[in-house]
Each structure stands twice: as C-alpha cells, then as structure tokens.
C-alpha positions in Angstrom: 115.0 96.9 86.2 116.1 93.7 86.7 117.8 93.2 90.4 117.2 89.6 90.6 119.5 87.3 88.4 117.3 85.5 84.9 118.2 83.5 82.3 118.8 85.2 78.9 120.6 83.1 76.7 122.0 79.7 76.5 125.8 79.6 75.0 126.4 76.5 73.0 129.3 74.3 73.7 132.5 75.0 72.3 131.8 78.9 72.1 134.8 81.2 72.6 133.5 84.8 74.1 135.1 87.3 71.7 133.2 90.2 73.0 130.4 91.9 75.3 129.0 94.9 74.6 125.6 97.0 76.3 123.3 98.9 74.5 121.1 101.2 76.7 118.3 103.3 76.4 118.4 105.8 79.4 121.0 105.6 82.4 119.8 103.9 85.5 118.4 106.7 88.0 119.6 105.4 91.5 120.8 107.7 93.5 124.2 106.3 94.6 125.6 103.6 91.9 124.0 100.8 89.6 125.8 98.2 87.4 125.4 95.1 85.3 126.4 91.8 85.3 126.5 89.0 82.9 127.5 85.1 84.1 127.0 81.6 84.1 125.6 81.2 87.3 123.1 83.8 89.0 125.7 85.4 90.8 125.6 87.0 87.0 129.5 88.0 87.7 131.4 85.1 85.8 131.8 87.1 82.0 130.8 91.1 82.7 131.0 92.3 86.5 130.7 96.1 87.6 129.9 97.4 84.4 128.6 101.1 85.6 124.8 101.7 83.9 124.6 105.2 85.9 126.8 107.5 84.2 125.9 108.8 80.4 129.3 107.9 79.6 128.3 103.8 79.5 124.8 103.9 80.9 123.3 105.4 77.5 124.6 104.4 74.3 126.6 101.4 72.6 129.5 100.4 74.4 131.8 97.5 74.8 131.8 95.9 78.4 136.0 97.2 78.5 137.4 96.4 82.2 134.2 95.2 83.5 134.6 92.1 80.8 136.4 89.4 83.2 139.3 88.5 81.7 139.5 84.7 82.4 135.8 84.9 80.2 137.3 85.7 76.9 138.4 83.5 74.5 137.9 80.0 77.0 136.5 77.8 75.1 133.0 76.2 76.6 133.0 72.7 77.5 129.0 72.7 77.7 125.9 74.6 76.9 126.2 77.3 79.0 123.1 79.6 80.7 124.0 83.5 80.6 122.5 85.2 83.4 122.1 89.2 83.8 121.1 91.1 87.2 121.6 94.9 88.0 123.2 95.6 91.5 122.4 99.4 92.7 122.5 101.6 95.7 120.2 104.6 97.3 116.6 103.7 95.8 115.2 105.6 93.2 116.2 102.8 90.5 114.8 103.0 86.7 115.9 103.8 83.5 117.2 101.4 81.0 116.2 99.1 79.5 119.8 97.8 78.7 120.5 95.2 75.9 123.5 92.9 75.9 125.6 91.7 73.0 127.3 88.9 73.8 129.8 87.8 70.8 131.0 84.2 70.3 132.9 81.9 67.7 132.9 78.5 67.0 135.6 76.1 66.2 135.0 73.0 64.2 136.3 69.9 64.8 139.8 69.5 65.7 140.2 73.2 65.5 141.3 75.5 67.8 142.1 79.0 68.2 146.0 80.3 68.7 147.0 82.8 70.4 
C-alpha cells in the first residue's frame, strides 16, 4: 500500500484523458477511510482525487474513477510529457488490501487536429 506519491507512467504530449478507471483486488482494510489518487505532481490529486478503495462497492472490482475523476483533467489536451503519480491517503491504521491497478485512457490528435466538443 502505497501512501507515499511514485511515478507510474509518463503521458505523452498532446494526450487528451478520455477516461480513468481502478481495478482492485481486495478493499483497503483501514479502519476509518482510504482513497486513491492519480496526478501530475506528487500531490497525486490533479486527474483522480478521493476515489474511495474501502468500500466493496469501488474498492474491489472494475470501476470507472466517476466523481472522483477531476473534471478540468478530461479531455485538456497535454502540452508536454506528463509524469502520472498515484498515492493512497487513509485513516485509523490497520491499512492493506489491494493491490489496485489504474487505467488511465488517452487519445491522440495528429497534426492540426483537434477534438470538438
């Protein structure tokens, strides 16, 4: 269980986040409250914040990130490569489980494309 922020991925420039998505094992056994986050920096907050790995519901399973997924994230196109960082953040001890997986989708434009909304 990862409390400290790492590196797990380098985005490539010009990436557009379509979706994130967490794939876990076994639900995180702290007592009070864990979640996941997913970012640029190792805050680990900027694309996924919150996203609760303690109740079956989301802790076990395939599941999209939903309202933890910061909007702002989605679909802004990258201006450089861009490290993704990913740190759990729980309360009362006890903390194991997982391991949790993380699907981050992207897209690419090519040149002098962009995407319309």
């Amino acid at each position: 269980t990862d409390t400290t922020a790492f590196l797990g991925a380098v985005l490539p420039k010009d990436a557009l986040i379509t979706g994130i998505y967490v794939i876990g094992q076994a639900v995180n056994t702290a007592v009070t409250s864990a979640s996941l986050g997913i970012g640029s920096t190792t805050s680990a907050n900027e694309f996924m914040t919150g996203f609760d790995i303690k109740t079956a519901a989301t802790g076990e399973g395939y599941n999209p990130a939903g309202a933890a997924a910061v909007g702002s994230a989605m679909m802004t196109k990258l201006t450089v490569d861009t490290p993704v960082y990913a740190k759990i953040t729980s309360a009362g001890g006890s903390d194991g489980g997982g391991p949790w997986f993380v699907k981050i989708e992207y897209v690419m434009t090519g040149a002098g494309e962009d995407v319309q909304m």
